[in-house]
Every structure is written in structure tokens, then in C-alpha cells.
C-alpha positions as CSV (number, residue, x, y, z in Angstrom):
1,X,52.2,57.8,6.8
2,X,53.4,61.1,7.0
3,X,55.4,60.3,10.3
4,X,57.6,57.4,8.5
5,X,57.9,59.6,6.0
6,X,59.6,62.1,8.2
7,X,61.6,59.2,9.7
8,X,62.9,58.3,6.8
9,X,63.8,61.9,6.0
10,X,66.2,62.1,9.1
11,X,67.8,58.8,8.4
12,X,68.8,59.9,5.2
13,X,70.2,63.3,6.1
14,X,72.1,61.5,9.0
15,X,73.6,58.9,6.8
16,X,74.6,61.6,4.3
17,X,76.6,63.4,7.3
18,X,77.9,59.7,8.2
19,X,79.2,59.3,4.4
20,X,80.7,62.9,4.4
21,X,82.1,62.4,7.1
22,X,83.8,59.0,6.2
23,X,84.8,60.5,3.3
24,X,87.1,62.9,5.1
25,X,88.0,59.8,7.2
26,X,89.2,57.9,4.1
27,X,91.5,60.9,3.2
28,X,93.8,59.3,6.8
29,X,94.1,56.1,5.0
30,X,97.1,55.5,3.1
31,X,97.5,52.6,0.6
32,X,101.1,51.9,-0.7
33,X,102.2,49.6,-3.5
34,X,105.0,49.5,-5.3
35,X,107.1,47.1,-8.4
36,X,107.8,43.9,-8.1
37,X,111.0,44.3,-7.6
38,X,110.8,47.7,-5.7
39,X,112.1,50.6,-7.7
40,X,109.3,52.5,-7.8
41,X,107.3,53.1,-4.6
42,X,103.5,55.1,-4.2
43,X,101.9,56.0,-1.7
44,X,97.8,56.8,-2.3
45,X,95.1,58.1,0.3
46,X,91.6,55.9,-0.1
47,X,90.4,58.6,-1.5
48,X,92.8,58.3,-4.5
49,X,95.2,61.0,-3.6
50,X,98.8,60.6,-4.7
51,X,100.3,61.7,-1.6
52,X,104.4,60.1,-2.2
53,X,106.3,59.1,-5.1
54,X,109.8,57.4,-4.4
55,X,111.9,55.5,-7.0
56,X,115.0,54.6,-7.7
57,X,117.8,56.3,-9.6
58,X,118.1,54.0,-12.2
59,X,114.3,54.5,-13.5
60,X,115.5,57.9,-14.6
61,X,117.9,56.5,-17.4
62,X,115.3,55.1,-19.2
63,X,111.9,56.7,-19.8
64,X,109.7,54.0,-21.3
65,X,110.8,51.9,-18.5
66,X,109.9,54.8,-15.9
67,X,106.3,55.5,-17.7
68,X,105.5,51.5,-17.8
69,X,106.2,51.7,-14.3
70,X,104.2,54.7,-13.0
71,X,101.0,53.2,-14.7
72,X,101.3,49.8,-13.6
73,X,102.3,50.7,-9.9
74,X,99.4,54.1,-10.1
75,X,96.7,51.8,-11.6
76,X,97.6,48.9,-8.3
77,X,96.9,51.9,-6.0
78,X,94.2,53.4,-7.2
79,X,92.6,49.8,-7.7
80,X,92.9,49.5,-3.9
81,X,92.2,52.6,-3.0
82,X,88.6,52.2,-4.9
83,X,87.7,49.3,-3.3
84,X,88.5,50.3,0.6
85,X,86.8,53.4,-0.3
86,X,84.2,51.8,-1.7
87,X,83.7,49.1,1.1
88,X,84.1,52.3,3.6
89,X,81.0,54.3,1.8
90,X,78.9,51.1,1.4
91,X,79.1,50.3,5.1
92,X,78.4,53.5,6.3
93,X,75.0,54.3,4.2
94,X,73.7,51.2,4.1
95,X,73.6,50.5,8.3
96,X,71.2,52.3,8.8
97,X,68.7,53.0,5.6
98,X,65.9,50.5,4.3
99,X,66.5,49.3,0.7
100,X,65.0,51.9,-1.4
101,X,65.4,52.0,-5.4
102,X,67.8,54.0,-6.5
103,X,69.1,54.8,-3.4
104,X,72.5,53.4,-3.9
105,X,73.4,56.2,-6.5
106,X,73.3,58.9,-3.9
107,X,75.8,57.5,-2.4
108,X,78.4,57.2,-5.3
């Protein structure tokens, strides 16, 4: 008993290194979106980093325009950015561990 136990114990602190360690990984991956009609250009990391914001001239003359842009364009990035992060996390800790309850908030 004691001896799964202790199994079990070095599973987990190897998948927690293997989750901190793709956590760092996610900060290399870069995620750009931009409008639809491409004035306004971001660049995120998978870790939801803002990392470049490029946009044209033009957006500067009006500043509702700019601020409708900047949260529609942000809120595409960080949308992806969630869910590769989140599909990069979720492989990582569940290869390797038995289904335990609860054990998916640990990883969060």
C-alpha cells in the first residue's frame, strides 16, 4: 500500500516539474491576430503576454475606433492563447497520472 503510495508521490512531483516546465515553454509560443481588415496587429505569448502592438496611423484619429479595436483584436488573442495553453498544460499532467478527484485543480 505504502509503496503505491510512494509511487504515486513521485509521479506527481514529476508531472508538476513537467507542467512548470511547459509553462516556461509556452512563454516561446507566439499567437498573432489581428482586424479584419488589418489595421491593428498583436502579438501574444500562450501564456497571455502582450509581447507587440502594431497599428496603423489612421486608428490614432479616432479614439473610440482605436479602443473598439484593441478589445476585440486583445480578447481574439488571449482566447487563443488560453486554449493552446490550456491544451499544452492538460497534455502534459494528464500522461502520466491516474485519474484522481480533484486532481485537475492542481494543475490550473
Amino acid at each position: 500500500m505504502f509503496g503505491d503510495l510512494m509511487g504515486m508521490m513521485g509521479k506527481l512531483k514529476e508531472t508538476q516539474k513537467k507542467v512548470e516546465e511547459a509553462k516556461k515553454r509556452l512563454d516561446t509560443i507566439f499567437i498573432d491576430e489581428q482586424s479584419a481588415d488589418g489595421l491593428l496587429k498583436i502579438t501574444v505569448t500562450a501564456n497571455s503576454k502582450i509581447t507587440a502592438i502594431v497599428m496603423e496611423d489612421s486608428l490614432l484619429e479616432d479614439k473610440e475606433q482605436l479602443e473598439d479595436y484593441l478589445l476585440v483584436v486583445l480578447n481574439k488573442a488571449l482566447k487563443k492563447a488560453s486554449e493552446v495553453s490550456q491544451t499544452e498544460l492538460d497534455a502534459v499532467a494528464k500522461v502520466d497520472l491516474p485519474m484522481i478527484p480533484g486532481m485537475d485543480d492542481l494543475f490550473k
